[in-house]
N, C-alpha and C positions, 0 to 999 in steps of 0.2 A: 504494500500500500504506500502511497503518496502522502502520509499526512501531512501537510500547513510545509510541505516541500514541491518546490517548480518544477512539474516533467514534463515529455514532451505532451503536445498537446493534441489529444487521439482519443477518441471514441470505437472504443471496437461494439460488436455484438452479443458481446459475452460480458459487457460490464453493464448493456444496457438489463439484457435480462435478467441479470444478478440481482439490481436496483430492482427491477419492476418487482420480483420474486419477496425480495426481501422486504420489501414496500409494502406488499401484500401480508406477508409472515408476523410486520410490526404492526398494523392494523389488527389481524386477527387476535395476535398479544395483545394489543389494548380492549381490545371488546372483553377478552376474557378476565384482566385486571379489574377492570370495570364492574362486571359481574361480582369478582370476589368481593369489592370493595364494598357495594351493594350490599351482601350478605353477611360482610363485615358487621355496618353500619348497624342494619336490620336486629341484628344480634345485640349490638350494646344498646340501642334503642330499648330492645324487648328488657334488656336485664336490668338496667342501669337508668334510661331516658335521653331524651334526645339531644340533650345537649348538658352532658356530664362524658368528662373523660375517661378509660377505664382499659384495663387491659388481661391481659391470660396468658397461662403457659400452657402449651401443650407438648410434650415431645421433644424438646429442647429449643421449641421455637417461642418466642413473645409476641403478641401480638397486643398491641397498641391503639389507644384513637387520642386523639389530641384533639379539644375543641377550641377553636381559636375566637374571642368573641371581639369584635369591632362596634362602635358608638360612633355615631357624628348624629347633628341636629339636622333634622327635618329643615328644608331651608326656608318654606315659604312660611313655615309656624314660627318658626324661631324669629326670622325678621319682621313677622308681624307682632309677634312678643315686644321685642328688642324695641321697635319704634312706639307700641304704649307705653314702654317703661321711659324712653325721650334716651334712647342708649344706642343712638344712630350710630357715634363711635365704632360702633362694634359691628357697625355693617359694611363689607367691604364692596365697593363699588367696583366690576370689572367692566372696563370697554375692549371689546373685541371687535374684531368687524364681521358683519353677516353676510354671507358667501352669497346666498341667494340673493338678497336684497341688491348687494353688487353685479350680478350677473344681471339682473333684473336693469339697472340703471343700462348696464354698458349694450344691452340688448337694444333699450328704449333711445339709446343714444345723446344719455345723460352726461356723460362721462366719456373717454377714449381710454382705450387701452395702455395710450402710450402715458396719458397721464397718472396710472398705477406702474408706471417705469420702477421694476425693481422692488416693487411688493410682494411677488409672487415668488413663493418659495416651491421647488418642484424636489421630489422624491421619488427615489426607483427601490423596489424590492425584489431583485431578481429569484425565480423559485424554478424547479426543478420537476417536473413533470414527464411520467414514463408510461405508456399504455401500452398494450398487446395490441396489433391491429389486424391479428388472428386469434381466435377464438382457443380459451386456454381451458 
């Protein structure tokens, strides 16, 4: 293998079906993860509750669940709390610009393009995609 090393640069037919093979292989591993995890869950729920953490040994193995719990305020409750209490302070005000709204202008010919000179941030996420185009 080539790891995070430059080789030549070549595609055979034996690395695609490898990928496609093993692509398939890791999917199916997750479905089945997924299921245990399920049946994990299922089990401390039954024993314990649904949201208490708890664990077992079996056979030399431990098996664990960890509950992670996360808070944040409701926003539209909380700011309307915040402004009866006169604790505007505590309300942060974000400007962003509205994609649509803009598209909308430069459609309408509100605006030009050239006048967002340099607003426009562009992103590529290249991905990796392998299919059978005979039937497996």
């Amino acid at each position: 293998m080539f790891l995070g090393k430059k080789k030549d640069s070549f595609v055979t037919d034996e690395m695609l079906v490898k990928y496609y093979e093993l692509n398939k292989q890791k999917k199916e591993i997750e479905l089945e993860l997924n299921e245990l995890k399920d049946r994990f869950h299922y089990y401390f729920n039954q024993l314990i509750g649904p949201n208490d953490k708890g664990e077992i040994t079996l056979n030399g193995y431990k098996l664990q669940r960890q509950v992670r719990k996360t808070e944040k305020y409701n926003e539209e409750q909380t700011v309307k709390k915040l402004e009866e209490l006169k604790m505007s302070d505590l309300i942060q005000v974000v400007k962003k610009p509205d994609d649509a709204k803009i598209k909308a202008a430069l459609s309408l010919g509100l605006i030009k393009e050239e006048q967002l000179e340099g607003c426009i941030v562009t992103t590529y996420s290249p991905a990796i995609s392998v299919k059978s185009l005979t039937p497996r």
